[in-house]
C-alpha positions as CSV (number, residue, x, y, z in Angstrom):
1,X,0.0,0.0,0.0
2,X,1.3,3.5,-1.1
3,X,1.6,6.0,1.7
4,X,-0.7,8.6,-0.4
5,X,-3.1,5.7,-0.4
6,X,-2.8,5.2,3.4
7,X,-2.9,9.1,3.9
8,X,-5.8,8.5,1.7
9,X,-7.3,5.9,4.0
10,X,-7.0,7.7,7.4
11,X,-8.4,10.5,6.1
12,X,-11.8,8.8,4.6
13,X,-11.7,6.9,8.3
14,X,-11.6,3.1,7.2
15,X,-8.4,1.3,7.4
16,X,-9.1,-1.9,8.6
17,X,-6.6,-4.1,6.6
18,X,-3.7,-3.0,4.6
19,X,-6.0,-3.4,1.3
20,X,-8.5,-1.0,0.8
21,X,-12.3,-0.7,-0.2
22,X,-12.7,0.0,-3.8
23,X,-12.7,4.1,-4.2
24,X,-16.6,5.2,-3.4
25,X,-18.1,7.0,-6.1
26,X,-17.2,10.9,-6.3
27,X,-14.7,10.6,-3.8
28,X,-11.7,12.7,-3.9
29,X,-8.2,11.1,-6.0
30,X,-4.9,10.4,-5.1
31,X,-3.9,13.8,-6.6
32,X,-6.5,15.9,-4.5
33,X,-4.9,14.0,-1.0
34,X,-1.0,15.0,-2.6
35,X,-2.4,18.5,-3.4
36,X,-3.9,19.0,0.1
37,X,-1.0,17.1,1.7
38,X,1.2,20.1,-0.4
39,X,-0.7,22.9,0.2
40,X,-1.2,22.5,4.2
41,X,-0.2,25.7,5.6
42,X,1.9,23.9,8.0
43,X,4.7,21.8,7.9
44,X,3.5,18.4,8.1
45,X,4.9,14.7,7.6
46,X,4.0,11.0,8.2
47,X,6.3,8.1,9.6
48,X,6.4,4.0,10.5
49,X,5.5,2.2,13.6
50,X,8.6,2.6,14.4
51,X,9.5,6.2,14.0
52,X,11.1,6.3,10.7
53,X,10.0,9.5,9.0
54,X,9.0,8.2,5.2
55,X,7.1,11.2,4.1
56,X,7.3,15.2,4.1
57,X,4.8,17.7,2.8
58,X,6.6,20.4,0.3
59,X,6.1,23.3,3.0
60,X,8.5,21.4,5.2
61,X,11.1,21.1,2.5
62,X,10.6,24.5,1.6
63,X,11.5,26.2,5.5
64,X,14.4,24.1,5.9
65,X,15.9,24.0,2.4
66,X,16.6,20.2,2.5
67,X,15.8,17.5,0.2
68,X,13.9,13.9,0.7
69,X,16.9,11.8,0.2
70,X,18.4,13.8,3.5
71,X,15.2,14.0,5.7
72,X,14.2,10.4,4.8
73,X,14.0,8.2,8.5
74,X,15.8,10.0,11.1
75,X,17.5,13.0,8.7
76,X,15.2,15.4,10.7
77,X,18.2,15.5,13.1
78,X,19.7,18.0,11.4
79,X,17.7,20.9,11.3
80,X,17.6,20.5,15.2
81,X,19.1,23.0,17.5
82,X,21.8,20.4,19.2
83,X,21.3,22.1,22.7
84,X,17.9,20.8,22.7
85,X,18.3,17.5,20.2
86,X,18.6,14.7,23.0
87,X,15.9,16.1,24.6
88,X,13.5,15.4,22.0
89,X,14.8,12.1,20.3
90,X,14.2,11.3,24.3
91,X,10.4,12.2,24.7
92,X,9.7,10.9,20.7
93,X,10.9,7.9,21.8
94,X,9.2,7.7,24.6
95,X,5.8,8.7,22.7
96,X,6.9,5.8,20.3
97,X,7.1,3.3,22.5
98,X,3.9,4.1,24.9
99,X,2.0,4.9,21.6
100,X,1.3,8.1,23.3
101,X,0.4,11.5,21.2
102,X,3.7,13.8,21.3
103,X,3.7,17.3,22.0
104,X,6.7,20.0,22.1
105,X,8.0,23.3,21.4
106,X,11.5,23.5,20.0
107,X,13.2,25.4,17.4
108,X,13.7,24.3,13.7
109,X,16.7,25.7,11.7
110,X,15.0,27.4,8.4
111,X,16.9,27.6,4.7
112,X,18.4,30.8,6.0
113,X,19.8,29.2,8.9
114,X,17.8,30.8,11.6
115,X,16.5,28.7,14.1
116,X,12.5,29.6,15.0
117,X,10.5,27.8,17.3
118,X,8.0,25.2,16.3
119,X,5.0,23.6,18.3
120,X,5.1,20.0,17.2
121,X,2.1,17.7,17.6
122,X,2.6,14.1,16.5
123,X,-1.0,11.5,16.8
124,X,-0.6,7.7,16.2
125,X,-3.1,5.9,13.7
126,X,-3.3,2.2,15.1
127,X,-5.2,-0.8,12.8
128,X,-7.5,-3.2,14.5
129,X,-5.5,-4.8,16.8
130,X,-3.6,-1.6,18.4
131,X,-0.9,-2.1,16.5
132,X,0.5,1.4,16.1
133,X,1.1,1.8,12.1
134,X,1.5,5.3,11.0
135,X,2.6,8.6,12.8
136,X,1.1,12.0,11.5
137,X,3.0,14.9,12.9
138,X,2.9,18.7,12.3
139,X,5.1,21.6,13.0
140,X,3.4,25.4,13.6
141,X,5.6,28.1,13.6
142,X,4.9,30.2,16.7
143,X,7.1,32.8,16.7
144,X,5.4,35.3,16.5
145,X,2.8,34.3,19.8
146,X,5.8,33.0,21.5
147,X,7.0,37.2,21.0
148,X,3.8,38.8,21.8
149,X,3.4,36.8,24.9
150,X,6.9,37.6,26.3
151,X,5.8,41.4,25.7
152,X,2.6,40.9,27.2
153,X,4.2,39.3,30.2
154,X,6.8,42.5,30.5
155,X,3.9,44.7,30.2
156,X,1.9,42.9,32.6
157,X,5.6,43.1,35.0
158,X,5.6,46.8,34.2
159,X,2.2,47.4,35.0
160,X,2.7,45.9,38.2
161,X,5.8,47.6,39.3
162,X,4.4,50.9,38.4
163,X,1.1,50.3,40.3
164,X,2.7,49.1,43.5
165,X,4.8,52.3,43.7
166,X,1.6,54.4,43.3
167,X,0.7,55.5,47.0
168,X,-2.5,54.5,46.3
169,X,-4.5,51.7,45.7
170,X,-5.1,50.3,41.9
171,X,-7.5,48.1,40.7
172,X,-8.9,47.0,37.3
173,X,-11.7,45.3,35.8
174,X,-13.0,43.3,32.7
175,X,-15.1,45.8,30.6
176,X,-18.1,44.2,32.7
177,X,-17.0,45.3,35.8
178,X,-14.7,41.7,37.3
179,X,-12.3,43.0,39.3
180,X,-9.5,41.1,38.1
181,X,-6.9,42.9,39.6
182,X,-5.2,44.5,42.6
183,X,-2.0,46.1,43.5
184,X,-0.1,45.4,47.2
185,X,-1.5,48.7,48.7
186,X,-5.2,47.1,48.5
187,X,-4.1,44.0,50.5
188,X,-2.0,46.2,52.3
189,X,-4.6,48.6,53.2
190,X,-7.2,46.0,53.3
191,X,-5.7,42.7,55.1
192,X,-7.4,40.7,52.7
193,X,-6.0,37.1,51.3
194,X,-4.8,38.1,47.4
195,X,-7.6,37.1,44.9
196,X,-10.3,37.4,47.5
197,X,-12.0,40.4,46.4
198,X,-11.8,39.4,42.8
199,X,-14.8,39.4,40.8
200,X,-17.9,41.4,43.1
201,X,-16.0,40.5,46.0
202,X,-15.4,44.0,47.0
203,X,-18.5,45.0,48.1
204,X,-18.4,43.0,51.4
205,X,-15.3,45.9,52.4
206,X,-17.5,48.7,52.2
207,X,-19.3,50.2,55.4
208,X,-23.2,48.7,55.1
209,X,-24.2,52.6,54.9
210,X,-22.6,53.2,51.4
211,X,-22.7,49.5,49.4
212,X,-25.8,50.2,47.8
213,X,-24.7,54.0,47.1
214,X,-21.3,53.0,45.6
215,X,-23.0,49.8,43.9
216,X,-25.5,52.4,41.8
217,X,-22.6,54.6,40.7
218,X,-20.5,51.6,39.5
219,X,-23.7,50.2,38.0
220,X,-23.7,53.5,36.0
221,X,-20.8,53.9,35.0
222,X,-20.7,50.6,33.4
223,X,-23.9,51.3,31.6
224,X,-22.9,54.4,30.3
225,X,-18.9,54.5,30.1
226,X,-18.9,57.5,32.4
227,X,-16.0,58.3,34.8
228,X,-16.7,56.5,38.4
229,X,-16.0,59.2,41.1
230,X,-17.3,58.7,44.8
231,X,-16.5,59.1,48.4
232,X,-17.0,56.0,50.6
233,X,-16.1,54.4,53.9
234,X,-13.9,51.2,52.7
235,X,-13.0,48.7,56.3
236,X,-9.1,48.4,57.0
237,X,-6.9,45.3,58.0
238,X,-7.5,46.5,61.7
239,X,-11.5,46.5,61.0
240,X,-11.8,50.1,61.4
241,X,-13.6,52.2,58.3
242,X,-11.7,54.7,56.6
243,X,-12.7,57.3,54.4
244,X,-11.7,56.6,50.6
245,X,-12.4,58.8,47.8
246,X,-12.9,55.6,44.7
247,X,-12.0,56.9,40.9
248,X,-12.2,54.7,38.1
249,X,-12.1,55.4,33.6
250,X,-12.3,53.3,31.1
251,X,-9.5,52.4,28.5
252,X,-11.2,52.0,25.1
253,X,-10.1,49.9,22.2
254,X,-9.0,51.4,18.6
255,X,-13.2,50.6,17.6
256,X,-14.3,52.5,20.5
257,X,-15.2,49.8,22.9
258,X,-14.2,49.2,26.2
259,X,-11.5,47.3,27.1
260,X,-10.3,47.9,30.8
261,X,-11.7,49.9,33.5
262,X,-8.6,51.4,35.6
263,X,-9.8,52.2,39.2
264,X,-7.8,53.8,42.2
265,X,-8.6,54.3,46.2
266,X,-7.2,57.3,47.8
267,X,-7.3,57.3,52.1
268,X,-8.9,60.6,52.2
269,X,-9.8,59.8,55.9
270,X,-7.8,62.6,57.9
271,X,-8.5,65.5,55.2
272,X,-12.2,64.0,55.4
273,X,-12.1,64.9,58.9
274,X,-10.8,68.4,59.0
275,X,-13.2,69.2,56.3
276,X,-15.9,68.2,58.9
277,X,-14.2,70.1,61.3
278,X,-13.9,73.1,59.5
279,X,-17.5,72.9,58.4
280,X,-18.8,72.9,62.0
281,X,-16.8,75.9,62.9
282,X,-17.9,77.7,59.5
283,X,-21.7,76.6,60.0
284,X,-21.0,78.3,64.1
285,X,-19.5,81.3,62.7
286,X,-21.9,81.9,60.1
287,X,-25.2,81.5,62.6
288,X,-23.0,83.7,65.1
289,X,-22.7,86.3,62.3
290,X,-26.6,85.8,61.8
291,X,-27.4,86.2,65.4
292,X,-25.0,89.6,65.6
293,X,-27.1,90.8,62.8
294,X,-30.6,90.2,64.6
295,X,-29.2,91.3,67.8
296,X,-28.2,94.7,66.2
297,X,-31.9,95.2,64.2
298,X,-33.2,94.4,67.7
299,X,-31.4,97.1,69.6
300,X,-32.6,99.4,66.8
301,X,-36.2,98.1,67.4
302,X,-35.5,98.8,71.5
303,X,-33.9,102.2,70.9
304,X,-36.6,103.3,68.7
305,X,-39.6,102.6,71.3
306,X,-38.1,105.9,73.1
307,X,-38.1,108.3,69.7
308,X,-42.0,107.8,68.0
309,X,-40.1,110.5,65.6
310,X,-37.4,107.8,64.7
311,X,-39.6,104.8,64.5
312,X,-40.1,104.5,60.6
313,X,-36.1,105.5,59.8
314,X,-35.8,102.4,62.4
315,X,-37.9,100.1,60.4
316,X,-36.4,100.7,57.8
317,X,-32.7,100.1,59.3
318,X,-33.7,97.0,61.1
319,X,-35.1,95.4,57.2
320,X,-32.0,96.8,55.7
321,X,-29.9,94.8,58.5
322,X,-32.1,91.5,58.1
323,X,-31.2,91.6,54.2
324,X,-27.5,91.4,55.0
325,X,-27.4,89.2,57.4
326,X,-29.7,86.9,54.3
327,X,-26.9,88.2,51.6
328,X,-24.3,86.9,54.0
329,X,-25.8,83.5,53.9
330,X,-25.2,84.0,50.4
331,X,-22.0,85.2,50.4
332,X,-19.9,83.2,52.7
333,X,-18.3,79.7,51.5
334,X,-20.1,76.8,51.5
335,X,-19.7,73.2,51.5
336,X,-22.4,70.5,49.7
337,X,-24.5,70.4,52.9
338,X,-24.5,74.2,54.3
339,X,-25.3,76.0,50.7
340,X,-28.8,77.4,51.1
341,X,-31.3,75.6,49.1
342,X,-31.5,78.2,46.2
343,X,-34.2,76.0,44.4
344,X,-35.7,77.5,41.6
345,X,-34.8,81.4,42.6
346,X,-33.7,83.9,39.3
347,X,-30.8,86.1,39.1
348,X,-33.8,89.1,38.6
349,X,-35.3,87.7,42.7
350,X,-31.3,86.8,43.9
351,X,-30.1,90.0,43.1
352,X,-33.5,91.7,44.5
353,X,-32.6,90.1,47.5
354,X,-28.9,90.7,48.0
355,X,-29.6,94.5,46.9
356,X,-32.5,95.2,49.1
357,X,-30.0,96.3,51.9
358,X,-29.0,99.8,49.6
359,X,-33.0,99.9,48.0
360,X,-34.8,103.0,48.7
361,X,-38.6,102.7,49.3
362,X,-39.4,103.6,45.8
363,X,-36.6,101.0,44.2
364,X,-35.0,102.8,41.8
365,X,-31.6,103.3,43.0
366,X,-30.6,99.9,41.7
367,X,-32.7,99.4,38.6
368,X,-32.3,95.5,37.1
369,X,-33.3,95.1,33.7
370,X,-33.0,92.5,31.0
371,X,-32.9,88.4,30.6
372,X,-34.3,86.4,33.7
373,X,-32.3,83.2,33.8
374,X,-32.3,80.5,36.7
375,X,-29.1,80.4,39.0
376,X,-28.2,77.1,40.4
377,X,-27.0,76.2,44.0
378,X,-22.9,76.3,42.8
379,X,-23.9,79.7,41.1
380,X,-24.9,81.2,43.9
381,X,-22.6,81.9,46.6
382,X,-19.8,83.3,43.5
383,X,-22.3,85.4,42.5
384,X,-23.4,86.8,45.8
385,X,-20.0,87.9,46.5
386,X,-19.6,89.7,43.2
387,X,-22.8,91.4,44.1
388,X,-22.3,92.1,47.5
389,X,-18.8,93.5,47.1
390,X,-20.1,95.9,44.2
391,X,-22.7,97.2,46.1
392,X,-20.3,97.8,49.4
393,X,-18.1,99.9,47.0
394,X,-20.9,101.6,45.4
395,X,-22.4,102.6,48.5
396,X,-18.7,103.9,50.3
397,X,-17.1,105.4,47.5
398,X,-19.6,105.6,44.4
399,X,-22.7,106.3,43.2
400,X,-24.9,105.0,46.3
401,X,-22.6,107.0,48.0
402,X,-24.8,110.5,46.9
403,X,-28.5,111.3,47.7
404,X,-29.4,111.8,43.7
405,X,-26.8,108.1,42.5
406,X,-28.2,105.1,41.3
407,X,-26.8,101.7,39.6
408,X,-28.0,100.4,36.4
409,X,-28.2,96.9,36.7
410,X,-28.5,95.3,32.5
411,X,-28.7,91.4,32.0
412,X,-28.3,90.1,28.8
413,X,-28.4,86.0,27.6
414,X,-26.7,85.9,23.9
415,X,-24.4,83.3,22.2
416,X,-24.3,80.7,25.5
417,X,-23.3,83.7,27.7
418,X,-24.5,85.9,30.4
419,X,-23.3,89.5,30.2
420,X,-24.1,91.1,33.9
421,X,-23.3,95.0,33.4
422,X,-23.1,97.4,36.5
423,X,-23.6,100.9,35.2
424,X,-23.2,103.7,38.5
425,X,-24.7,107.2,37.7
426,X,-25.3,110.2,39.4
427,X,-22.1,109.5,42.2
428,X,-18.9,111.3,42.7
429,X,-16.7,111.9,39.8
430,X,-13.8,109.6,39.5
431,X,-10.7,110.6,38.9
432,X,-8.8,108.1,38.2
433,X,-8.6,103.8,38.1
434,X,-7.1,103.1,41.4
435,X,-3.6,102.0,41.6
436,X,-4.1,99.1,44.3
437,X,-6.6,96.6,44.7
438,X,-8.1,95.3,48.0
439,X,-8.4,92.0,49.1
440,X,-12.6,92.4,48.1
441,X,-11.6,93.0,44.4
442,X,-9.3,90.2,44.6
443,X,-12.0,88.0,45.8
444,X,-14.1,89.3,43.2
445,X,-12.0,88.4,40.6
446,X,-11.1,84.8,42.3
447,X,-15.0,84.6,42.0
448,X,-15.8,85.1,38.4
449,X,-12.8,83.7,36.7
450,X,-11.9,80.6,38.8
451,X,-15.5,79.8,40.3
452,X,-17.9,81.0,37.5
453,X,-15.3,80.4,34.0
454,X,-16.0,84.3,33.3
455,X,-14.4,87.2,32.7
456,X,-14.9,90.5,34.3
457,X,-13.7,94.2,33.5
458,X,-13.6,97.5,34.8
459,X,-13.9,101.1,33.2
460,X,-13.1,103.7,35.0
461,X,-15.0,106.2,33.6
462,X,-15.0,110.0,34.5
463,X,-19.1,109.9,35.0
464,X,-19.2,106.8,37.0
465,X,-17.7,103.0,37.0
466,X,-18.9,100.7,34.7
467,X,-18.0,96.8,35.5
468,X,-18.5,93.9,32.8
469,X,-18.9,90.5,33.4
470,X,-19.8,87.7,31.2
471,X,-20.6,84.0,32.1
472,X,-20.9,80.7,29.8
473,X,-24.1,79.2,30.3
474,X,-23.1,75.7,31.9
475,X,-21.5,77.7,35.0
476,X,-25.1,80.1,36.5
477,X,-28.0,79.4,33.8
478,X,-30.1,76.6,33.6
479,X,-33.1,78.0,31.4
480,X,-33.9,81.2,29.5
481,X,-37.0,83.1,30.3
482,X,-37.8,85.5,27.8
């Protein structure tokens, strides 16, 4: 029997004897099995029982630049690399005589004399009896893989060098949210076996209080793709809870998908603290301020029970007190949980309320005019400084300074920006633009450029000051009322 007609055989699946079945009808020929045999994109070859190579497919030739006469039985020797040689004529043998499949990675010199490494899978055909009669083997370059896996593996190494020098803690996930990984400051920080807060593991760290709250976020950021960025108590090795600000952002692939999810933990515990601390004594200040401002309207109230004459010019002092001790709520910093609750308040009814202090009865010596927009909480307190402090100057050194000044007030929405102009008429000439700024103007300016994303200027002009200040949309307006 021909070893094309064996090849033939093992591939149709019926050897049984060393003489074949008569060819089925439409079956493929001798020259289809050679052609396939030659056209396998892998080197591939057949041997005896026994070992001894008899056939080689022309790909095999080809790479190593030999011919049949030299690679017939056990010619294969000498494309071998000789530093690995007895170690495979050891395990073939071994294979051969247990009649056990062979498997092996070992370099193959090519025509050029370079030697590249092959993955080499041998199977034994056995007839009826177990008799081992034919062994098919191929050879796979693998190179390349054998390359990107060793720079995989130093990435992976880099990656986790430079994430355990990071004073924080890393983490990172599958693009469905496994956590897969952790650097040494998590099991530092968190005592934890490594690999035991892989997958949704994690959760059982967190204080009871924030799991669900910290459970939604991640939940939403994995629907959407947004950054994950949240404060939360996370439980030490010691088992006490520490504050831990948790930041994570997605790493997407050239087609836009996501790939990774790269998270860190920051111990934010102590600075969470003083922030508390500070807030306490900022809320006591602030009510102490509140209460100075009530105690003074009511020793205006007490003094005027004594003058009937004065009573009405007291009223009016004690209202004009209340509304600065409101635009101070306004005013003074605030933290997420002491901002007043602006709601749904306008600039036209926030700036009727921080002005109402330097109002006269009739309300025309601060005329607003122009667009109505919404203000926000975060717009709020910037803009009640800018307001305040404008109106303090006005009333020392400009125009609400004289009996017959006023301030034009004009509000204008156009092209995503709000243009806030303060127009002072009727005051004391000025002279000149001063040639030193206060701290108030400096607070002013720390306001609008670095709170609000504006810009504001002053002209000094000889009939009164005029100040412009524009805001983008995004940082004060919600909605336009016409």
């Amino acid at each position: 029997m021909s070893d094309t007609n064996f090849f033939k055989g093992i591939w149709q699946g019926r050897i049984e004897s060393p003489d074949f079945l008569p060819p089925l009808p439409g079956e493929p020929s001798d020259e289809d099995f050679r052609c396939f045999a030659a056209s396998l994109p892998t080197l591939c070859w057949m041997a005896r029982g026994d070992g001894y190579i008899v056939w080689y497919n022309q790909r095999w030739y080809d790479y190593t630049g030999t011919t049949p006469q030299e690679m017939e039985g056990w010619g294969w020797e000498k494309v071998h690399d000789p530093a690995v040689l007895n170690d495979v004529k050891v395990r073939w043998q071994r294979s051969i005589n247990e009649a056990e499949p062979f498997e092996m990675v070992f370099p193959l010199r090519g025509a050029d004399g370079v030697f590249r490494p092959f993955l080499t899978r041998i199977s034994p055909v056995t007839d009826p009896s177990g008799k081992v009669v034919r062994w098919f083997g191929v050879n796979t370059e693998i190179g390349a893989q054998m390359r990107a896996e060793t720079q995989r593996d130093e990435s992976r190494a880099e990656y986790k060098v430079l994430t355990n020098a990071m004073p924080q803690m890393v983490w990172s996930t599958r693009p469905d949210g496994y956590h897969d990984f952790y650097n040494d400051k998590w099991y530092e920080f968190t005592g934890v076996p490594q690999g035991s807060t892989d997958g949704e593991a994690w959760k059982g760290l967190f204080h009871p209080d924030d799991q669900e709250r910290a459970w939604t976020a991640w939940r939403h950021s994995l629907a959407t793709g947004d950054p994950y960025e949240i404060e939360y108590r996370l439980r030490d090795r010691h088992g006490a809870y520490r504050w831990v600000l948790g930041r994570a952002s997605p790493v997407y692939d050239n087609d836009g998908s996501i790939r990774r999810w790269i998270g860190t933990c920051t111990d934010i515990h102590e600075a969470k603290q003083v922030s508390e601390h500070n807030e306490v004594l900022s809320r006591e200040l602030a009510h102490r301020i509140k209460n100075i401002f009530a105690i003074i309207a009511g020793l205006i109230g007490l003094s005027a029970r004594n003058e009937p004459s004065a009573r009405a010019f007291a009223r009016q002092l004690s209202q004009r007190i209340v509304s600065l001790g409101r635009a101070h709520d306004f005013a003074r910093p605030h933290s997420d949980r002491s901002r007043p609750g602006v709601g749904d308040i306008t600039l036209h009814g926030l700036l009727e309320s921080l002005l109402e202090p330097y109002q006269n009865p009739e309300g025309t010596r601060i005329r607003a005019t122009g667009d109505d927009v919404a203000v926000d909480d975060r717009g709020a307190t910037p803009l009640a400084l800018l307001i305040h402090e404008l109106a303090t100057n006005a009333s020392k050194y400009g125009a609400l300074s004289h009996p017959d000044g006023f301030v034009e007030l004009r509000l204008s929405f156009a092209n995503e920006h709000l243009k806030i102009e303060w127009r002072e008429v009727g005051g004391p000439p000025v002279e000149a633009q001063p040639e030193s700024t206060g701290f108030g103007s400096q607070l002013v300016k720390m306001s609008v450029e670095q709170q609000l994303f504006g810009s504001i200027a002053h002209h000094w002009k000889h009939d009164g000051l005029i100040v412009e200040v524009t805001l983008p949309e995004g940082s004060l307006v919600r909605t336009i009322t016409a």
